[in-house]
C-alpha positions as CSV (number, residue, x, y, z in Angstrom):
1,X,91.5,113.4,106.6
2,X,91.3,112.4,110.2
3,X,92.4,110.1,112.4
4,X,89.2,108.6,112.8
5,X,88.5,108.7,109.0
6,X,91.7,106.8,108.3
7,X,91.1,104.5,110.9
8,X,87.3,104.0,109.4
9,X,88.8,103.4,106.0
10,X,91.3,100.7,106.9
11,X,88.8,98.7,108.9
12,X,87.0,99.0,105.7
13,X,90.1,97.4,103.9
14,X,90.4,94.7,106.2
15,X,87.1,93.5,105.5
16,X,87.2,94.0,102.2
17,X,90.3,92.5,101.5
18,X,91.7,90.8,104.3
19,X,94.4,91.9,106.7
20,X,97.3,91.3,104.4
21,X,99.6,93.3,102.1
22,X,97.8,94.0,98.7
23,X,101.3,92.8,97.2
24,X,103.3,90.8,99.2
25,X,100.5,88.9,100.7
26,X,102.5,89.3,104.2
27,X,100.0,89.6,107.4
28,X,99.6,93.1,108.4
29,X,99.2,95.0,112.0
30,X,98.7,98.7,113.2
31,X,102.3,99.2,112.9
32,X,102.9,97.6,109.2
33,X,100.5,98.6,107.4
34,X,99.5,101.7,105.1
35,X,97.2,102.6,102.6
36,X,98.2,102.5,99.0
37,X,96.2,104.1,95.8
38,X,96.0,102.3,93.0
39,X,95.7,105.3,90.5
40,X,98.4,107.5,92.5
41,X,97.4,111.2,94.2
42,X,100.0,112.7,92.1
43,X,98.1,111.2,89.1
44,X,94.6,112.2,90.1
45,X,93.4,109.1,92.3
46,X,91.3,109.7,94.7
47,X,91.0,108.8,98.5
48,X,88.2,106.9,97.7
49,X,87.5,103.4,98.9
50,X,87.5,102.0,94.8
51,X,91.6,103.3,95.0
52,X,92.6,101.9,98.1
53,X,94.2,98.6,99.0
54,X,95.8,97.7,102.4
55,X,99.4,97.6,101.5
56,X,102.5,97.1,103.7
57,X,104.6,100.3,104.7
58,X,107.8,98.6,102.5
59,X,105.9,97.7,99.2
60,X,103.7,101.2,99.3
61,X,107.1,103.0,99.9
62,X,108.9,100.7,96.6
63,X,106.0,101.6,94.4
64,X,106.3,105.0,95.2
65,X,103.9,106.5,92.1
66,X,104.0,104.1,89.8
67,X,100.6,102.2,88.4
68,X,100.7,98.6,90.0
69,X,99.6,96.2,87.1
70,X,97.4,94.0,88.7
71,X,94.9,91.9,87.3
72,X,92.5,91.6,90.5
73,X,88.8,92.9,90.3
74,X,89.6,95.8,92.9
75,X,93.2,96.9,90.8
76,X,91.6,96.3,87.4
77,X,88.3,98.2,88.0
78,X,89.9,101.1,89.2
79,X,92.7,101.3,86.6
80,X,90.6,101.3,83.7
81,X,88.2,103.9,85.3
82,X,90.7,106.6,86.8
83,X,92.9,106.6,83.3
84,X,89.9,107.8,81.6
85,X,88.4,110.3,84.5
């Protein structure tokens, strides 16, 4: 992916979702944040939009591959539909 793809998406998760941490709910900035997959790579998840939330570099680095159990539209949506894809 690009630069200019990554920086595209994450604009995309600002609006979407504010400019926060998906999990800690602590404000984010260029040098804080990171992209997080719900339904991990290294389980199939896809760098799609629908599997993306705006995370902060520390909780996306403690989650490490592990399914975040969420009960938010965005989490929920795509846990339930990359499980069975």
């Amino acid at each position: 992916m690009s630069d200019r793809d990554a920086t595209r998406q994450i604009a995309s998760l600002i609006r979407r979702d504010g400019p926060h941490c998906h999990y800690c709910k602590k404000p984010v900035n260029c040098n804080t944040w990171s992209r997080d997959h719900i339904w991990p790579r290294s389980r199939g998840g896809p760098w799609k939009l629908d599997n993306l939330v705006l995370a902060c570099v520390d909780c996306n680095s403690k989650l490490g591959n592990r399914i975040w159990k969420c009960t938010c539209k965005i989490c929920w949506w795509a846990n339930i539909y990359y499980s069975i894809h």
